[in-house]
Every structure is written in structure tokens, then in C-alpha cells.
LOLUM-355712 format. One record per residue (C-alpha): x, y negated, z. Coordinates in nm, 4 decimals. Each point is the difference from the previous one (the first is absolute). Last residue first. Layout:
<sites>
((X; Y; Z))
...
</sites>
This chain:
<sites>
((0.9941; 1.1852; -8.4905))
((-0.2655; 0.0719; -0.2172))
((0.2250; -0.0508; -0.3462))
((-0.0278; 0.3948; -0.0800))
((0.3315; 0.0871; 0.1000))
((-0.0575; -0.1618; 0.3018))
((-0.2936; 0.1659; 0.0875))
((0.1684; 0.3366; -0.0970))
((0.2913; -0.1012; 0.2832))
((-0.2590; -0.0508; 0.2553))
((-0.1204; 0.3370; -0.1029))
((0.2743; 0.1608; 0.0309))
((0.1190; -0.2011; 0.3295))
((-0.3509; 0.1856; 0.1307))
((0.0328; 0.3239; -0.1289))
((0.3700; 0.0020; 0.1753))
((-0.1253; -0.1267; 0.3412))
((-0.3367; 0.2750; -0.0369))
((0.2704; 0.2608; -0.0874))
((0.1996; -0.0768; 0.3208))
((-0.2931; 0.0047; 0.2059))
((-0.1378; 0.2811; -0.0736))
((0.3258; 0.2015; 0.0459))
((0.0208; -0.1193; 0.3416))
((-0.3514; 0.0522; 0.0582))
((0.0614; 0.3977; -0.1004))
((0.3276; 0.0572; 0.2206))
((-0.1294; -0.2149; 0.3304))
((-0.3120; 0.2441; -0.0549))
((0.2446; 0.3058; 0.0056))
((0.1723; -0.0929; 0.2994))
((-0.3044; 0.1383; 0.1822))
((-0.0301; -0.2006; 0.3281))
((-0.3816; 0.1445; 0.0130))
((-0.1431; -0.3095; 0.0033))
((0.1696; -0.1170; -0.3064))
((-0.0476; 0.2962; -0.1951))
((-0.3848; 0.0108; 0.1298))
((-0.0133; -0.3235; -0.1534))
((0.1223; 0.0943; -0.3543))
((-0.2444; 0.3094; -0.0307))
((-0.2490; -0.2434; 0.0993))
((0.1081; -0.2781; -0.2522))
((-0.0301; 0.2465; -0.2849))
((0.3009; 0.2085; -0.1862))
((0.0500; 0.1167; -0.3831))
((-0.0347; -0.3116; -0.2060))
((0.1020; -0.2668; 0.2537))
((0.3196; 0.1809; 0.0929))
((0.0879; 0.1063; -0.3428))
((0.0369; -0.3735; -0.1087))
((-0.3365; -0.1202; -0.2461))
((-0.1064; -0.2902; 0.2347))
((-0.3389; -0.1518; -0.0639))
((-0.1589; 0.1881; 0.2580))
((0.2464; -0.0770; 0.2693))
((0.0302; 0.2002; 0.2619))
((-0.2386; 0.2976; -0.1170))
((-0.3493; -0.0122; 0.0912))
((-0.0765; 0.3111; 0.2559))
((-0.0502; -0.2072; 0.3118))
((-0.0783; 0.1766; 0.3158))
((0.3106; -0.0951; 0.2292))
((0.0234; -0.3146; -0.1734))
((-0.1814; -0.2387; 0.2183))
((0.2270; 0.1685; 0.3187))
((0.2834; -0.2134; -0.1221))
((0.2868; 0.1866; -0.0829))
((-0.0158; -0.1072; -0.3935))
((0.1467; -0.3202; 0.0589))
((-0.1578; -0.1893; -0.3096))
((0.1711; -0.3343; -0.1559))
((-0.1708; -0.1776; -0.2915))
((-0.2507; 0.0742; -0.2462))
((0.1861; 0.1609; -0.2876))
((0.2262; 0.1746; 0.2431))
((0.2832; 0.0225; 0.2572))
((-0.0181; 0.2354; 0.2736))
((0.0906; -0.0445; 0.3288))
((0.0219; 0.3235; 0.2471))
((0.3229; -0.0935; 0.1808))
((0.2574; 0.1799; -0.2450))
((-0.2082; -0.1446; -0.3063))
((0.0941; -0.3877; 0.1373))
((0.3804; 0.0798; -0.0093))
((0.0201; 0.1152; -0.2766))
((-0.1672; -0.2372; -0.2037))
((0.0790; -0.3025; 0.1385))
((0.3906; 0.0710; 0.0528))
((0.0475; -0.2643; -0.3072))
((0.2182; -0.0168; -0.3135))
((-0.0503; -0.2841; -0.2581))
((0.0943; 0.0154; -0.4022))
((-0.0132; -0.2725; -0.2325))
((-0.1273; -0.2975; 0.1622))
((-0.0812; -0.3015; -0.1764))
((-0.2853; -0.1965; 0.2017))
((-0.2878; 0.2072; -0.1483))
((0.1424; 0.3112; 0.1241))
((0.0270; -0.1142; 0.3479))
((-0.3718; -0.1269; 0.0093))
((-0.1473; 0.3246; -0.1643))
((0.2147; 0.2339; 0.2428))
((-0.0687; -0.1837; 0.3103))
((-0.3389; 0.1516; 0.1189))
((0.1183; 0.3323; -0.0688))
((0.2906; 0.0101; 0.2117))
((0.3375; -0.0842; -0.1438))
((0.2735; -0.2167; 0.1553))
((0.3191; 0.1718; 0.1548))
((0.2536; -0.1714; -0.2484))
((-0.1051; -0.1474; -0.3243))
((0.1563; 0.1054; -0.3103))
((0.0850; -0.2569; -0.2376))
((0.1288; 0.1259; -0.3738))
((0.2361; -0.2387; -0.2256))
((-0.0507; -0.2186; -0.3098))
((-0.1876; -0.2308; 0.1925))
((0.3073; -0.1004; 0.2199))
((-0.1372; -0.1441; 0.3363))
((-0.0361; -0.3134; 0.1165))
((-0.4361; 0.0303; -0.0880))
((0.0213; 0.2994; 0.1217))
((0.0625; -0.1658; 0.3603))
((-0.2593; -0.2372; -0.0108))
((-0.2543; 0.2486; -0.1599))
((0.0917; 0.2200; 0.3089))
((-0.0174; -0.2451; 0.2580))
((-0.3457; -0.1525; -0.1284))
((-0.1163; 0.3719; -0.0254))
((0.0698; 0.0886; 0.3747))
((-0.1325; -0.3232; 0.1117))
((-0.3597; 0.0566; -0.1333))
((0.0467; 0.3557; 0.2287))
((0.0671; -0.0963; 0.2888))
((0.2206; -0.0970; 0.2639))
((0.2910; -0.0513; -0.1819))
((0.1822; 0.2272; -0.2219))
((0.2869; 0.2251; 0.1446))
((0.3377; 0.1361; -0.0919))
((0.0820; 0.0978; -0.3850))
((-0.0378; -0.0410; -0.3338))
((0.2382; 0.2330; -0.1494))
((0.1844; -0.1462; -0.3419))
((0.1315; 0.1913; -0.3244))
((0.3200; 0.1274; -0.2038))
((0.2202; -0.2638; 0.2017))
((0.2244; -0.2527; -0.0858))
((-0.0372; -0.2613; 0.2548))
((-0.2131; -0.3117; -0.1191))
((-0.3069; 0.1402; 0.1458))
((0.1240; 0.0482; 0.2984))
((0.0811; -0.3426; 0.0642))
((-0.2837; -0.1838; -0.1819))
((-0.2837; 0.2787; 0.1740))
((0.2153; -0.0975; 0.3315))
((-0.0986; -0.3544; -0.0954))
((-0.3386; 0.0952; -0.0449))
((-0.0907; 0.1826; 0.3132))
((0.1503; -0.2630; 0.2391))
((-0.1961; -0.2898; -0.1481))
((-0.3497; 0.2587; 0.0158))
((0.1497; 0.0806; 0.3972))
((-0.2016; 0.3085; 0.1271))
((0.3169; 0.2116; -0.0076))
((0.2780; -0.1232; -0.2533))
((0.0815; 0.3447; -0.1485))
((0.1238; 0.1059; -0.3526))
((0.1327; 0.3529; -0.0746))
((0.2568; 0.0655; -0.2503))
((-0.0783; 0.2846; -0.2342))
((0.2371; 0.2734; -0.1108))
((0.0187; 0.1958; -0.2741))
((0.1566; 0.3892; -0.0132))
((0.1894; 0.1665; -0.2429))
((0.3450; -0.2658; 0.0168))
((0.0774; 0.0980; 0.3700))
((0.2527; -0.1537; 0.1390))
((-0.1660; -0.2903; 0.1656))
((0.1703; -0.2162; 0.3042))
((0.0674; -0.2753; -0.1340))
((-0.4114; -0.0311; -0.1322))
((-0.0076; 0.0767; 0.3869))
((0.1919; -0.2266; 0.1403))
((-0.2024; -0.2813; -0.2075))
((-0.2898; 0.0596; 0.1459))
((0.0873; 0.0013; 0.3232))
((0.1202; -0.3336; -0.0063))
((-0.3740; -0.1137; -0.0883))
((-0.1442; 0.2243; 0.2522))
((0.1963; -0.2045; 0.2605))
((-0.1185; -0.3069; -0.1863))
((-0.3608; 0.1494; 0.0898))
((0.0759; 0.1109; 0.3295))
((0.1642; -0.3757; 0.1395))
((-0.3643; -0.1709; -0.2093))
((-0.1682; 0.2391; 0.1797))
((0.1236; -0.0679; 0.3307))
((-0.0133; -0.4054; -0.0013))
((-0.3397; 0.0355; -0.1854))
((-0.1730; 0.2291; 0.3519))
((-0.0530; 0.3375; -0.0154))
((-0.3563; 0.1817; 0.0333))
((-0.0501; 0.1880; -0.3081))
((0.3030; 0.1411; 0.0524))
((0.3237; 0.0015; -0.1835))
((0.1207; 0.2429; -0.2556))
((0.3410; 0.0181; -0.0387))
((0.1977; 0.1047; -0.3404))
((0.1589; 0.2479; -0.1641))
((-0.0169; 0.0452; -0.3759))
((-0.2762; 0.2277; -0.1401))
((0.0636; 0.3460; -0.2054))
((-0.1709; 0.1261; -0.3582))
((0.0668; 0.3163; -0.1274))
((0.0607; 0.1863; 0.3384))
((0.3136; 0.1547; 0.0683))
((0.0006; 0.0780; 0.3968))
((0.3936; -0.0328; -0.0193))
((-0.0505; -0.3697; -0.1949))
((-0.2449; -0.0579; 0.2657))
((0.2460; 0.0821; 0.2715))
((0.3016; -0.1886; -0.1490))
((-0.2566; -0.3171; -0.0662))
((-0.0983; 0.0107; 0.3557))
((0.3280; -0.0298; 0.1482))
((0.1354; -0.2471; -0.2468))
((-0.3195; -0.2493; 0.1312))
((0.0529; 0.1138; 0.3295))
((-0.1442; 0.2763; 0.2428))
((0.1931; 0.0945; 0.2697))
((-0.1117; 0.3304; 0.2629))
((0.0219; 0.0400; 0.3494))
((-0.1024; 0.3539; 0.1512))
((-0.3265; -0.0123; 0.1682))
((-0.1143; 0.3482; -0.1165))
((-0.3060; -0.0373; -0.2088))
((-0.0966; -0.3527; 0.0502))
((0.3746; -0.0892; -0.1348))
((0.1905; -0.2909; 0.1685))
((0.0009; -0.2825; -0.2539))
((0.2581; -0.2391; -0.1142))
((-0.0450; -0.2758; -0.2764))
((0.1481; -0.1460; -0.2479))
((0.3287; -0.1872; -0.0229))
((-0.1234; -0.3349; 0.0948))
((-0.1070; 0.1761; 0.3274))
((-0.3654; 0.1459; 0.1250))
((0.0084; 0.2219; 0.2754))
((-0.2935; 0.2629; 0.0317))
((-0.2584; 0.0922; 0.2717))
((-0.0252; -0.2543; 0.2638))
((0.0070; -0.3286; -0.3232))
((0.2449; -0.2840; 0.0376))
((-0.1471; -0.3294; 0.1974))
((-0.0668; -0.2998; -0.1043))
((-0.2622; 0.1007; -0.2544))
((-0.2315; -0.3200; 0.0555))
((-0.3680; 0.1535; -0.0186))
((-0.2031; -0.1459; -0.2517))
((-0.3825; -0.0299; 0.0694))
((-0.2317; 0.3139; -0.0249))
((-0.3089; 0.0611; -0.2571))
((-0.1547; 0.3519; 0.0690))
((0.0364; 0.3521; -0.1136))
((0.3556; -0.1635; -0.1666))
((0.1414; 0.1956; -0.3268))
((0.3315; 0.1457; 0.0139))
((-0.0619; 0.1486; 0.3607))
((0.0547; -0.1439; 0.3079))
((0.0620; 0.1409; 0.3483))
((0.2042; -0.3077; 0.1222))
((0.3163; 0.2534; 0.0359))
((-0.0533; 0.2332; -0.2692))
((-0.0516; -0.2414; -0.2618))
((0.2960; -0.2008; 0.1487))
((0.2836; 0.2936; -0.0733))
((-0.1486; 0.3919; -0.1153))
((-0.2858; -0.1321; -0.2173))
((0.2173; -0.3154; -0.1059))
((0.3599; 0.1787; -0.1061))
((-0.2216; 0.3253; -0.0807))
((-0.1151; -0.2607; -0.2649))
((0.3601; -0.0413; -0.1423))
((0.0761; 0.3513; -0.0341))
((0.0710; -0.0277; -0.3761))
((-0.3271; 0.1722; -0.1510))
((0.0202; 0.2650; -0.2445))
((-0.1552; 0.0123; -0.3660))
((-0.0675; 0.3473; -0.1910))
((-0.1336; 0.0530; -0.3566))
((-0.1084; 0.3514; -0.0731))
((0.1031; 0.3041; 0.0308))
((-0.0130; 0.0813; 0.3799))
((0.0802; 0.3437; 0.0941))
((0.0735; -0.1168; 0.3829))
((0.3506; 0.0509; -0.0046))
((0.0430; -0.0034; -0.4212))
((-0.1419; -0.3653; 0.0498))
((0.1668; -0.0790; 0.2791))
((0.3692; 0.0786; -0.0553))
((0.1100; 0.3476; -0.1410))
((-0.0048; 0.1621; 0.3049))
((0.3798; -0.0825; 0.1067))
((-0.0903; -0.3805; -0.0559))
((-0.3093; -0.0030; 0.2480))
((0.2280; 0.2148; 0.2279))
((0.2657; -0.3240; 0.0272))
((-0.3081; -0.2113; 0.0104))
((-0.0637; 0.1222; 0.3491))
((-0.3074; 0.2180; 0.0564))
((-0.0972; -0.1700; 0.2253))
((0.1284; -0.3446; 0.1337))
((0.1221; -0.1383; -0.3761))
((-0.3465; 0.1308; -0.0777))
((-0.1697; -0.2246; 0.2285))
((0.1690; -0.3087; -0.1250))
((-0.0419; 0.0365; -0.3376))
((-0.3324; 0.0663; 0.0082))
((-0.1839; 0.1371; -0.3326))
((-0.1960; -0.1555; -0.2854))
((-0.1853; 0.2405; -0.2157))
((-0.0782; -0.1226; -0.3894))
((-0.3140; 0.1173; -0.2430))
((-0.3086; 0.1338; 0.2493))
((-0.2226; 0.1297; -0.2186))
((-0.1193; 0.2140; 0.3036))
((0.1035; 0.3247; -0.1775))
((0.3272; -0.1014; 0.0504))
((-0.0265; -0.0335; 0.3508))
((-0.1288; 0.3081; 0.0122))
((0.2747; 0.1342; -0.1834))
((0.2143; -0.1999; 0.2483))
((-0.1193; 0.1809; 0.3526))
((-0.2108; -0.1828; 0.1727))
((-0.0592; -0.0006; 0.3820))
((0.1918; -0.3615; 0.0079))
((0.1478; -0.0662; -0.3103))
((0.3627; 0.1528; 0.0324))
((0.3677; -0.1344; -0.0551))
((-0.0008; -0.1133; 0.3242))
((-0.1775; -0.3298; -0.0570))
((-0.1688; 0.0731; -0.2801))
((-0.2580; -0.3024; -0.0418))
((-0.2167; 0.0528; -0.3609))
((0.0618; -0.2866; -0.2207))
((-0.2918; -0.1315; -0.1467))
((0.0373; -0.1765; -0.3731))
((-0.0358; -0.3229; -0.2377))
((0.1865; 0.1703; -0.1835))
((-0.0660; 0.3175; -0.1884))
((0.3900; 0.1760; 0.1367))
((0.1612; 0.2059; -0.2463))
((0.2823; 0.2965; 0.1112))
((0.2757; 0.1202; 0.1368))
((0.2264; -0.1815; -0.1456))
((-0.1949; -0.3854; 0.0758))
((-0.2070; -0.1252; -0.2676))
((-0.2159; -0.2703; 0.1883))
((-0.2988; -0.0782; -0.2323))
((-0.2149; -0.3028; 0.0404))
((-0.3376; -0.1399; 0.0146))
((-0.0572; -0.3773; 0.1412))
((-0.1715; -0.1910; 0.2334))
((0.0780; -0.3737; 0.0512))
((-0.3864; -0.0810; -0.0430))
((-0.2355; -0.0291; -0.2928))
((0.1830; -0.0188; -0.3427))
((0.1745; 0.3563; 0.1397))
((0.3331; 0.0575; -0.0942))
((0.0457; 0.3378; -0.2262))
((0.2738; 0.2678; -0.0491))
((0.2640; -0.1513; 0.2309))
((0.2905; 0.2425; -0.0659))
((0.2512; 0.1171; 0.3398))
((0.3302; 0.1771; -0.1065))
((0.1450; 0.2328; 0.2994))
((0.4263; 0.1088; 0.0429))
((0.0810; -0.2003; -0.3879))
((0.1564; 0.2282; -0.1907))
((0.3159; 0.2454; 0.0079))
((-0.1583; 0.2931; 0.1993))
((-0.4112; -0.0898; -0.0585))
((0.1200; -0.0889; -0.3592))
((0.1707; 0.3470; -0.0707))
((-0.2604; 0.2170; 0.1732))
((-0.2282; -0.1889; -0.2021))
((0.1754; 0.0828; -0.3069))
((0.0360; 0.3657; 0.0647))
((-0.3816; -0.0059; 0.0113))
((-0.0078; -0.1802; -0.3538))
((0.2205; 0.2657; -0.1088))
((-0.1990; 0.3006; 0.1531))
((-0.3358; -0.1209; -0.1741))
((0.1925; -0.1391; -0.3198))
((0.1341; 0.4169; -0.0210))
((-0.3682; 0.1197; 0.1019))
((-0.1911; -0.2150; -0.2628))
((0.2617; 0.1049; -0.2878))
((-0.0568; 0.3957; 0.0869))
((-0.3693; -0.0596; -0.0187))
((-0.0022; -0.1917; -0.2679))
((0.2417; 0.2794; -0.1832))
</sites>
């Protein structure tokens, strides 16, 4: 009779869930503890496909993939929440065929929580970034360039902005409705508003013009919205400006969405970084989540956190195990240098992933020497589960009153 009892409240109190996730609130967000020692905090985001431990990684999935992973392996990373590119799946495979599969998650057999990007950085990488050959973060300290003139690559209008694909050069418009139709289409939990991204390199006049641009944005898209399953978060930018950065943290911030994006660039290092993200936290709703955009290697995960972040996403990972870098308990190691060719410690001994318990640097190197795709396969998952080992134990420090 227990038994029989235990199963009926078991299949009720699932029927419930389906009930709140459909008539409910699309995400809920619960601060479970504030640290007494810095702006950190723990947190759960309940989205309906699952629990996010916040703070949190976000793996990048720009086309719908981790690179050379497949997603049980990313599972098996600890990784908790994918982000993917809105921009480059709108190009291939076409949200159209994102929505006949099933939409992402049943595409790529994701079941957990899923966040996608609006575009808005290709609208930097592809425009000015592209042009001055600048990344998010500066190698080196450069003076503001006046933006006079409109970017080779892209045209950017009050509307939004066209492109002309890499793939086949056909012309393409992006806009804040534009983006919101193809995210809703892609149908991940949590989606971003459109905005622009500006370089690390433009001038006030410019970013201020972006920023209020962003601002109008905004708004289009919370129009925009049909979709009642999935949140959105409004993004706020204001370049290198700490004036700038708050008062678009006021403005977004005061528009009704689930959560905020932290977007655009820092400064020129990384002191500044964490005085522009406590200034813009601090104009920010506590009571919702802050994911910052593109920032995430190991080095910044302890300083982010500790200013109020909830969840960041970051290329880092991926991007550093395809060219031989490995992340560990003693800093960076590219395993293709010729030092490793004998070495039979593991990559990191105090690492307990797969890769570091069954393979040693050698066997590693000659991967990498030998062009074997299987050594860009193995770091990648490394690297991943180092990222997620690490925000878990940042996140036990906190829960014990270290952090």
C-alpha cells in the first residue's frame, strides 16, 4: 500500500511540474546564500529542463555542438547549461529545421538547461572587430579610434543590422524581432535580447550612440516575445565607459526581464574588469541571475564570482584544448612540446576526469604531433571538467563562508 501511495504522489507531483512549467512562471531563480565576504552568492536557476548550481560555466555551442564532443560527454564533464549561436544557426541549419527536429535540445539530445545568444557579438566580430583586428579583450593598450566610418563587412541601421553570409555571401537582416523569431524557433530555455557590441577600441561619442541603440532594442524585443516557456535576459553594454556601464545597468534593469547579460568589453585589464562588473551589479535587480558574456578562463573565475555573477560562458576551454593547451592545477600546459614526448605523469595529477586517469602526457603529445583528432577530443574533455570542478569548488568555498 506504501508502495502503491509513493508511486501515485510520485506521478502527481510530476504531473504538477508539467503543470507549473506550462502555466507558471517560464524560469524561477532562488538566492540560497550571500556571502558576508564579497558579492558572491549561491543560487538555483529552475528552468524546465532542468536545475542549474549557480554560480556556473556555460559550455559554448555554437552550432548546436561542443566542438569534438558529443553531449554525453559533455555531460559527463559536469558541465550544467550549453549556450549556442544564434546567428550561426540561423545560417545553417536554419531555425526552420531546428523546429522540425524537435528544437535544440531533442536536435542535439540535450536535456538539460539551454541558453542562446542574440547575434549581437557577431554584430562586433563580423563589423569593427573584424576590421581593426581586435578581439574582446585588447593584447595591448590602444587609444580610441573615432568610428566615423560604417564597418566593410556588415551595415549597421537603427533597424538592426545586415550581413552578407561567410558561407555563401547572400545578404541576411538581423534585428531585435528578427532574432527573437529565430531563438524562439531554436527553443532554448533561456534567450538574450539583441543588442551591439562595440569594440574595445571605440571612441564615447560611438558607444554612447550603440548603447542607447541597444537600449531601443531592448524594448522591441520584450514586444516582440510570444513565447511564454522560455525567459529572456536583456543584455547591458557601455564598453569601457564605468558612467556608461551603469546607466545602461539602470535602463535595462528596469525593463521586465527574467534576467540580465553582461556584455561587451572590460578595460584593459583585469582590476578594471571587476570595478565594471561590481558597478554594474550593483544597478542591477538582486533578485535576478547575471550571466556574463564571453568571460571565463581560469584566472577570472574567482574574481567574477566574487563580484555577483551567476553564470558566465567562455570559448576558453575549447578553444585552448584544440591547440594543445591544457588547463590544470598548476597552470597552462601545451602538451606538443617536445618536453612531454617521454613523460608518463598524467595531465594533471590532481584531476580525477577520465583523461587524466587513463592517459599520460606522452601519449597526449604524440596525439598532437601526429594531427590525431583524438588528442583535440581528450583535452577538450579535460578541460571542461577541470572549468566545472573548479566553479564547484568555488561554489563549496562559498558555502562554507571562504569566499
Amino acid at each position: 500500500m506504501a508502495l502503491l501511495n509513493g508511486s501515485f504522489l510520485l506521478q502527481f507531483f510530476g504531473f504538477c511540474v508539467i503543470v507549473f512549467w506550462q502555466f507558471g512562471d517560464v524560469m524561477q531563480f532562488r538566492i540560497t546564500k550571500k556571502s558576508s565576504k564579497s558579492r558572491a552568492r549561491l543560487g538555483l536557476l529552475e528552468t524546465a529542463h532542468g536545475v542549474v548550481e549557480t554560480p556556473a560555466i556555460v559550455g559554448v555551442a555554437t552550432l548546436g555542438a561542443v566542438k569534438t564532443l558529443e553531449s554525453s560527454q559533455v555531460m559527463a564533464t559536469g558541465t550544467q547549461m550549453l549556450i549556442a549561436n544564434t546567428y550561426h544557426l540561423h545560417l545553417r541549419p536554419g531555425e526552420k529545421t531546428v523546429a522540425k527536429m524537435g528544437g535544440l535540445h531533442e536536435f542535439m539530445k540535450w536535456e538539460r538547461p539551454m541558453m542562446t545568444d542574440s547575434g549581437g557579438y557577431q554584430v562586433f566580430s563580423l563589423g569593427y572587430g573584424r576590421d581593426y583586428d581586435v578581439g574582446k579583450v585588447l593584447k595591448e593598450k590602444r587609444d580610441a579610434v573615432k568610428l566615423v566610418k560604417a564597418p566593410k563587412h556588415l551595415k549597421i541601421t537603427e533597424d538592426g543590422v545586415e550581413f552578407r553570409s561567410h558561407i555563401d555571401g547572400r545578404k541576411l537582416f538581423l534585428g531585435p524581432r528578427e532574432s527573437v523569431v529565430v531563438q524562439e524557433k531554436i527553443g532554448a530555455d533561456i534567450i538574450f535580447a539583441f543588442d551591439e557590441c562595440t569594440p574595445p577600441i571605440a571612441d564615447r561619442e560611438y558607444t554612447i550612440a550603440a548603447m542607447e541603440r541597444t537600449h531601443r532594442w531592448a524594448k522591441e524585443c520584450l514586444r516582440a516575445r510570444k513565447r511564454k516557456d522560455q525567459a529572456m535576459y536583456g543584455i547591458v553594454q557601455g564598453g569601457k565607459y564605468a558612467d556608461l556601464r551603469k546607466e545602461s545597468a539602470r535602463i535595462i534593469g528596469a525593463m521586465d526581464f527574467e534576467g540580465f547579460g553582461i556584455g561587451g568589453e572590460f578595460g584593459d585589464n583585469k582590476v578594471t574588469m571587476s570595478k565594471m562588473i561590481r558597478g554594474v551589479v550593483r544597478e542591477l535587480p538582486d533578485a535576478k541571475p547575471r550571466h556574463l558574456l564571453g568571460i571565463g578562463h581560469p584566472e577570472d573565475v574567482v574574481r567574477i564570482i566574487k563580484e555577483g555573477v551567476d553564470t558566465f560562458d567562455c570559448t576558453a576551454m575549447t578553444h585552448n584544448a584544440r591547440h594543445g593547451s591544457a588547463f590544470t592545477s598548476r597552470g597552462r600546459i601545451d602538451v606538443s612540446k617536445a618536453q612531454y614526448v617521454h613523460d608518463k605523469k598524467p595531465l594533471d595529477p590532481k584531476c580525477d576526469c577520465h583523461v587524466c586517469k587513463t592517459y599520460s602526457r606522452a601519449y597526449l603529445c604524440h596525439l598532437f604531433r601526429a594531427k590525431e583528432f583524438t588528442g583535440m577530443q581528450l583535452l577538450t574533455f579535460h578541460n571542461l571538467y577541470y572549468m566545472n570542478t573548479l566553479v564547484a569548488s568555488v561554489r563549496e568555498k562559498i558555502r562554507k563562508g571562504e569566499i
